[in-house]
FILUM-905480 format. One record per residue (C-alpha): x, y, z; residue number from 1. Coordinates in Angstrom, 2 decimals. Layout:
! FILUM-905480
{xx X yy Y zz Z seq NUM}
...
! end
This chain:
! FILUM-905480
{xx -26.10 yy 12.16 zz 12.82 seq 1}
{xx -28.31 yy 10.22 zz 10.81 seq 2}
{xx -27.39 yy 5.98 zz 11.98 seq 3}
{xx -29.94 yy 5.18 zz 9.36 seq 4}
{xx -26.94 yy 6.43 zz 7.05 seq 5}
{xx -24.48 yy 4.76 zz 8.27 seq 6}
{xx -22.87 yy 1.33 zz 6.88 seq 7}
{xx -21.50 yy -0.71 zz 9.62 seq 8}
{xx -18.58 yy -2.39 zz 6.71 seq 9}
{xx -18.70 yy 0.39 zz 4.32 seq 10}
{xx -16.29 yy -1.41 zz 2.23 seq 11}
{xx -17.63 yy -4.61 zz 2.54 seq 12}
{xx -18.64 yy -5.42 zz -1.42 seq 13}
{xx -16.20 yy -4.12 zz -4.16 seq 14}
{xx -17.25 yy -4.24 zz -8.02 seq 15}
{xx -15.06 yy -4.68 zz -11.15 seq 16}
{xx -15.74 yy -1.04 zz -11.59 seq 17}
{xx -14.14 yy -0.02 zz -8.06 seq 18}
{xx -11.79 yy -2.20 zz -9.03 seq 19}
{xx -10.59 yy -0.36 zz -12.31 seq 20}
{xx -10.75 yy 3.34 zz -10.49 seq 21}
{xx -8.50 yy 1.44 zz -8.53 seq 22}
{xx -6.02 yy 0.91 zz -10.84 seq 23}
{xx -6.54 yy 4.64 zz -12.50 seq 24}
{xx -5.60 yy 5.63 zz -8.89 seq 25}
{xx -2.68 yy 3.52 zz -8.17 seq 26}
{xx -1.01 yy 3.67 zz -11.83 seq 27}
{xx -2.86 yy 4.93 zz -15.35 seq 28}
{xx -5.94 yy 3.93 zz -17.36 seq 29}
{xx -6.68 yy 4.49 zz -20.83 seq 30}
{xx -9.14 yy 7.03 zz -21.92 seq 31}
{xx -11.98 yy 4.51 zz -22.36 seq 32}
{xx -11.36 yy 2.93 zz -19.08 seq 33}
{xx -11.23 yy 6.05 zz -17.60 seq 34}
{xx -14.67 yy 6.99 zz -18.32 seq 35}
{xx -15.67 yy 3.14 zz -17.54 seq 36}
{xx -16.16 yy 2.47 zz -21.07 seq 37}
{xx -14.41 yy 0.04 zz -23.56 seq 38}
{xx -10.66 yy -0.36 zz -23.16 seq 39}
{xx -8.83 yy 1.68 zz -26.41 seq 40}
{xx -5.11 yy 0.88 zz -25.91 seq 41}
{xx -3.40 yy -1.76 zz -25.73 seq 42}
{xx -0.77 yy -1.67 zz -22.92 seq 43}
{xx -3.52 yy -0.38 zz -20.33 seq 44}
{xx -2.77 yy -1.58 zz -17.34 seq 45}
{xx -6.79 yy -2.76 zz -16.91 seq 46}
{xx -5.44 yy -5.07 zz -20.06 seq 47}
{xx -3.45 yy -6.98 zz -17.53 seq 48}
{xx -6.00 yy -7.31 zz -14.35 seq 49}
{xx -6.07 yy -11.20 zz -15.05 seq 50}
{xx -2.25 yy -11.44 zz -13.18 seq 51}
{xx -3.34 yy -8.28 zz -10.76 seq 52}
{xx -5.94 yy -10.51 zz -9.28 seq 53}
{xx -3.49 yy -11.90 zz -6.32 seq 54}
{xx -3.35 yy -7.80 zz -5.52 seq 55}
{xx -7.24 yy -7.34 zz -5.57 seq 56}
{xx -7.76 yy -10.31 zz -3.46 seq 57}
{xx -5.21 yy -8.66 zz -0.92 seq 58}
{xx -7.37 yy -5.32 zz -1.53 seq 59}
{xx -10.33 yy -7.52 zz -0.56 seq 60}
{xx -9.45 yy -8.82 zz 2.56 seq 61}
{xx -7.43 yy -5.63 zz 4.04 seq 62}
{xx -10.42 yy -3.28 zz 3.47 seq 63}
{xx -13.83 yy -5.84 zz 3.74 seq 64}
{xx -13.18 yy -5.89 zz 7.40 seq 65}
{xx -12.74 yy -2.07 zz 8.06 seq 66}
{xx -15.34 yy -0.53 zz 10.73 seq 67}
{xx -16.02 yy 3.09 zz 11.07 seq 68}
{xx -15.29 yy 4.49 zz 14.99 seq 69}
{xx -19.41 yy 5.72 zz 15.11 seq 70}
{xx -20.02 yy 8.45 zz 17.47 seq 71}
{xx -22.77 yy 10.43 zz 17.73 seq 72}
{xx -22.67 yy 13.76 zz 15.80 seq 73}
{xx -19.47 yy 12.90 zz 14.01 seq 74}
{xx -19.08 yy 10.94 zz 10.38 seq 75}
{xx -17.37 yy 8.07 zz 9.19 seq 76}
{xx -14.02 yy 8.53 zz 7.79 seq 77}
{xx -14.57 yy 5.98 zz 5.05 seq 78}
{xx -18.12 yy 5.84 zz 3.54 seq 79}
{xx -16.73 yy 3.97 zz 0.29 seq 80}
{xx -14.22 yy 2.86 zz -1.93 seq 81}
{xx -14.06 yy 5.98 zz -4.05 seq 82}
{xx -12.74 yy 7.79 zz -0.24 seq 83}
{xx -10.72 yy 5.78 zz 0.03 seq 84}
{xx -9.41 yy 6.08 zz -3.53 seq 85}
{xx -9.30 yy 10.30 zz -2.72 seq 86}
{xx -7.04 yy 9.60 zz 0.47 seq 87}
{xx -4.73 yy 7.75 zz -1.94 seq 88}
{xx -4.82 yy 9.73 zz -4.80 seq 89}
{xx -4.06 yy 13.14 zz -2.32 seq 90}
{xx -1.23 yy 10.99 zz -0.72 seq 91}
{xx 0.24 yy 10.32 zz -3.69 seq 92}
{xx 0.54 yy 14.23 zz -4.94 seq 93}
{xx 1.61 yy 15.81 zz -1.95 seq 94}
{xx 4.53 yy 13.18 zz -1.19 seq 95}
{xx 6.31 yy 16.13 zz 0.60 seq 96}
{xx 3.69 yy 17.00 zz 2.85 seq 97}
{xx 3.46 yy 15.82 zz 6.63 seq 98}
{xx 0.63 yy 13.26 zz 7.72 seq 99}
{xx -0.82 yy 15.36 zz 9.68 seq 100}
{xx -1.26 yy 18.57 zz 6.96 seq 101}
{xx -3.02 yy 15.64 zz 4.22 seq 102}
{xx -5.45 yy 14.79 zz 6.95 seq 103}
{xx -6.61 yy 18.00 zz 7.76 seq 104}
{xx -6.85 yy 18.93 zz 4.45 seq 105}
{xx -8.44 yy 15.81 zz 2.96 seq 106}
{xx -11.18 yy 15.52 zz 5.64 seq 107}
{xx -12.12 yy 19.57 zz 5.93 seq 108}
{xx -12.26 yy 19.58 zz 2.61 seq 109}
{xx -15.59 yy 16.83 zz 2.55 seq 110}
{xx -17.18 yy 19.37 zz 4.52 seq 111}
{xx -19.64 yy 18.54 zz 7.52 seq 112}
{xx -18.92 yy 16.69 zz 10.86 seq 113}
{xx -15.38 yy 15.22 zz 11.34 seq 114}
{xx -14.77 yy 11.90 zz 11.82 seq 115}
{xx -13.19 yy 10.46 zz 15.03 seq 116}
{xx -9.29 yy 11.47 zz 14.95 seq 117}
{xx -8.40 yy 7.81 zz 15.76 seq 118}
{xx -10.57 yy 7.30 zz 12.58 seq 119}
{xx -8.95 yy 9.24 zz 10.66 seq 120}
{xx -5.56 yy 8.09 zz 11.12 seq 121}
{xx -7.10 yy 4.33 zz 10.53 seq 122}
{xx -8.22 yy 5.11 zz 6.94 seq 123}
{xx -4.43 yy 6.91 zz 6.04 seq 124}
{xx -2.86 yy 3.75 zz 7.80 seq 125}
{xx -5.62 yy 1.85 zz 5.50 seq 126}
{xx -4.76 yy 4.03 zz 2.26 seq 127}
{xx -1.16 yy 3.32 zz 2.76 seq 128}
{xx -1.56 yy -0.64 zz 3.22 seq 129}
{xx -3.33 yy -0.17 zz -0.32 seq 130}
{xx -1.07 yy 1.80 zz -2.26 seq 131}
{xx 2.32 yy 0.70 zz -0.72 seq 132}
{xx 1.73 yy -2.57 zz 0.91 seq 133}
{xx 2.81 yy -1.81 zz 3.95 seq 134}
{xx 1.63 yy -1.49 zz 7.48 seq 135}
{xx 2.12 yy 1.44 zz 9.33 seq 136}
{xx 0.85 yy 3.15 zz 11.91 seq 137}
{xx 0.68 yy 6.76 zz 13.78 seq 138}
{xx 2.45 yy 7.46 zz 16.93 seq 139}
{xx -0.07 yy 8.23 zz 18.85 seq 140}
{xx -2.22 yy 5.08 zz 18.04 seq 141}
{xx -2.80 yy 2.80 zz 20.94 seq 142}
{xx -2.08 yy -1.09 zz 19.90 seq 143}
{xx -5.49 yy -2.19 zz 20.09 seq 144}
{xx -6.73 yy -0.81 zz 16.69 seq 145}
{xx -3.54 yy -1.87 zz 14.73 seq 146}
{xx -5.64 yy -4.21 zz 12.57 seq 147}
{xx -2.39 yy -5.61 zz 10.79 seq 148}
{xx -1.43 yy -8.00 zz 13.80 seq 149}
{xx 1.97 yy -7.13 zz 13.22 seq 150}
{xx 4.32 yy -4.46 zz 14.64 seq 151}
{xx 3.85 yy -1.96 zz 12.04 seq 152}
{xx 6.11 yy 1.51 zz 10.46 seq 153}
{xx 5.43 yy 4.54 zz 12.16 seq 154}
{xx 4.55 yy 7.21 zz 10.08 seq 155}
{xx 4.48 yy 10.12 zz 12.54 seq 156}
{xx 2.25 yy 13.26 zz 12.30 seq 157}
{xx 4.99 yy 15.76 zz 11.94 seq 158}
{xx 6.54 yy 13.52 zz 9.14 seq 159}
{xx 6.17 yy 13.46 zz 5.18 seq 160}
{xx 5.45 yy 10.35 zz 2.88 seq 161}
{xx 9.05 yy 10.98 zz 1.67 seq 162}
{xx 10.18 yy 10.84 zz 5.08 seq 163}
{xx 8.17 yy 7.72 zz 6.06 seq 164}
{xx 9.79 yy 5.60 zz 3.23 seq 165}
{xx 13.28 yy 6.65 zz 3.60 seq 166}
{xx 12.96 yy 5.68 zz 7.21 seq 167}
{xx 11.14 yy 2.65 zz 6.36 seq 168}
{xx 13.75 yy 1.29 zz 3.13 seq 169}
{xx 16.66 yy 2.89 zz 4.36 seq 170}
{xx 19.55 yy 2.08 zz 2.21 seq 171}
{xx 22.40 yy -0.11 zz 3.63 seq 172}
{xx 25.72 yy -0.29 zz 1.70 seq 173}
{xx 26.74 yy -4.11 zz 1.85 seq 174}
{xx 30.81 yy -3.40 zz 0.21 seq 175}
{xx 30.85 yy -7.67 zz -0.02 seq 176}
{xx 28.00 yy -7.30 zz -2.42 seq 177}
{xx 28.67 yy -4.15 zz -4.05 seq 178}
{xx 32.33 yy -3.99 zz -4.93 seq 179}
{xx 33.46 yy -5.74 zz -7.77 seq 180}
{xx 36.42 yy -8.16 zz -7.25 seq 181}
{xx 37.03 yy -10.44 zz -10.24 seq 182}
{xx 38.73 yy -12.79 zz -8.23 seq 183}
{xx 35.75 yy -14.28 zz -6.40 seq 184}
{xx 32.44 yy -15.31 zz -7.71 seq 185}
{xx 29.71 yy -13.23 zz -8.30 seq 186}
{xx 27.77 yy -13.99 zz -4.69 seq 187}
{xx 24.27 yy -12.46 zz -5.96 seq 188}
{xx 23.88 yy -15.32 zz -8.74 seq 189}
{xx 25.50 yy -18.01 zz -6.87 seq 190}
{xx 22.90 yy -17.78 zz -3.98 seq 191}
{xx 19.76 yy -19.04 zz -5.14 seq 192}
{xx 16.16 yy -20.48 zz -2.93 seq 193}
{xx 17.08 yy -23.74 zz -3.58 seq 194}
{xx 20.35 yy -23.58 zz -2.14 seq 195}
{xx 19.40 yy -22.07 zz 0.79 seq 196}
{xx 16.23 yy -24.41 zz 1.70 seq 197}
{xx 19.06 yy -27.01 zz 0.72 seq 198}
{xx 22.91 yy -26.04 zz 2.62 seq 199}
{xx 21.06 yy -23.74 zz 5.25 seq 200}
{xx 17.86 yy -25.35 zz 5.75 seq 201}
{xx 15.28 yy -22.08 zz 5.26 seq 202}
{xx 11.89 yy -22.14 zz 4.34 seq 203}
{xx 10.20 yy -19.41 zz 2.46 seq 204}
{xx 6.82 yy -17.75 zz 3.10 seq 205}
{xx 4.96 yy -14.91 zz 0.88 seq 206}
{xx 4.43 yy -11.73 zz 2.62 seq 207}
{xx 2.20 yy -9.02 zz 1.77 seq 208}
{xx 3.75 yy -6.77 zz 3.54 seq 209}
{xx 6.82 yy -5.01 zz 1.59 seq 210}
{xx 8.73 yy -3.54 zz 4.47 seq 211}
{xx 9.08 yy -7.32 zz 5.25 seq 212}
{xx 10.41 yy -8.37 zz 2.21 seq 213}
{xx 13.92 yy -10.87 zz 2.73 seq 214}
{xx 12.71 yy -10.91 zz 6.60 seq 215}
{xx 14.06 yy -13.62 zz 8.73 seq 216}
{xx 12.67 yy -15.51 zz 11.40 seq 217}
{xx 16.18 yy -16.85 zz 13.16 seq 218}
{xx 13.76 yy -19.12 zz 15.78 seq 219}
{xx 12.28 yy -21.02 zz 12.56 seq 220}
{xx 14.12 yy -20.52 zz 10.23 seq 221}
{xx 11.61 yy -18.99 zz 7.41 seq 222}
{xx 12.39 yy -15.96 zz 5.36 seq 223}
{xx 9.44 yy -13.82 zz 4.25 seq 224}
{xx 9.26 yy -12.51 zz 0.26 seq 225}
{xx 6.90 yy -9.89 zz -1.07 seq 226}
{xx 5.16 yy -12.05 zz -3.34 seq 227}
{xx 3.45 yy -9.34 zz -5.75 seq 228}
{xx 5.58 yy -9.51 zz -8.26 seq 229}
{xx 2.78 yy -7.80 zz -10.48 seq 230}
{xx 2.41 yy -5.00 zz -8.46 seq 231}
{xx 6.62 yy -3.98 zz -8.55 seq 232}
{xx 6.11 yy -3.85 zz -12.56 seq 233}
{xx 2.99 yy -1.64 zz -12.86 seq 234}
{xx 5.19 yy 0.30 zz -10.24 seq 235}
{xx 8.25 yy 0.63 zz -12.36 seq 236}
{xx 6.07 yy 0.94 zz -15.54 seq 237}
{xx 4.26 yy 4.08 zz -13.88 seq 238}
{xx 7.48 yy 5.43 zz -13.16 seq 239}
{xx 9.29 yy 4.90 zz -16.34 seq 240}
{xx 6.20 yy 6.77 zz -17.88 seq 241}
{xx 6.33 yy 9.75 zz -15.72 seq 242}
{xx 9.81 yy 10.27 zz -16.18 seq 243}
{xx 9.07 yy 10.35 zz -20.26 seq 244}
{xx 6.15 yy 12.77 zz -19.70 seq 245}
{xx 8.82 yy 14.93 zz -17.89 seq 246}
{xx 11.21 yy 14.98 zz -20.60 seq 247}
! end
């Protein structure tokens, strides 16, 4: 292997032009924006990237600091933002697929030396942090390169995307909340932020990490909320549309 070729932060520097494939990836572009020309329609989401900008700032900081395993003979498992943008964009059609199948396929298909394995599970765990917003992390991978400083999902090798979110979000039935009893007050509106900082004494803290979303910390008394509120609504927007297109 050529080191002359290879960037030591590969993702280091990301352009308003990265940034837009980004959002092509994640939700839709118009047609203009697609080719990077002027945006043609009105509700494209690269329309709105003023109130995204909390979400590229997090894309900033989660990728600036990523560093290839190097090893003689082998290749880096991230050269740039547009592999990174492929990992996603694979992830995202083959949600039935286990981990282990996507990275096989995604990193034979580029052809040439392999990466490091442990490299290749970093820029998955990395693609998923981007598109999902949240940490995870394979079984296999020792603690030491868990870059998120907190315990992270597992999303095992033998194990879809499907499977890794309904393990992650599994769905609780609270029969207090759900049930509707006209003789008691609707809970859900009467509990509000400011009541709780005020009768029970919590502080709140933005997290970018969705898995952690309504967290409490019982010791201090600080419950965590996923603060992208942008991000949910191109999310729901992109869904809405692809259930239209289906019909």
């Amino acid at each position: 292997m050529d080191f002359a070729q290879i960037t030591l932060y590969p993702l280091a520097d990301v352009t308003e032009i990265e940034f837009q494939r980004l959002c092509e990836t994640l939700w839709k572009v118009c047609a203009g924006c697609a080719v990077r020309q002027r945006c043609i329609q009105e509700d494209c989401v690269w329309r709105r990237r003023a109130r995204l900008e909390p979400f590229f700032q997090y894309y900033k900081e989660i990728t600036q600091s990523y560093v290839s395993d190097i090893i003689p003979d082998e290749s880096q498992a991230i050269r740039s933002h547009q592999d990174l943008a492929d990992i996603i964009r694979l992830i995202k059609e083959k949600p039935n697929q286990h981990r282990i199948g996507l990275t096989e396929e995604y990193f034979k298909s580029r052809g040439g030396n392999e990466p490091p394995l442990s490299d290749q599970h970093r820029a998955f765990n990395l693609a998923v942090r981007v598109f999902a917003m949240v940490n995870c992390a394979i079984e296999t991978q020792p603690g030491g390169l868990l870059e998120s400083g907190v315990e992270p999902s597992l999303w095992r090798s033998n194990k879809s995307l499907a499977d890794f979110f309904s393990t992650t979000f599994r769905i609780r039935d609270h029969p207090s909340l759900n049930d509707i009893d006209e003789t008691f007050p609707d809970i859900k509106l009467e509990v509000t932020a400011k009541q709780l900082r005020k009768v029970a004494g919590l502080k709140f803290k933005g997290t970018d990490n969705l898995h952690n979303h309504l967290k409490l910390d019982h010791k201090n008394g600080i419950v965590e909320f996923y603060h992208h509120t942008s991000v949910l609504k191109e999310n729901l927007m992109a869904s809405k549309e692809a259930v239209h297109e289906l019909r």
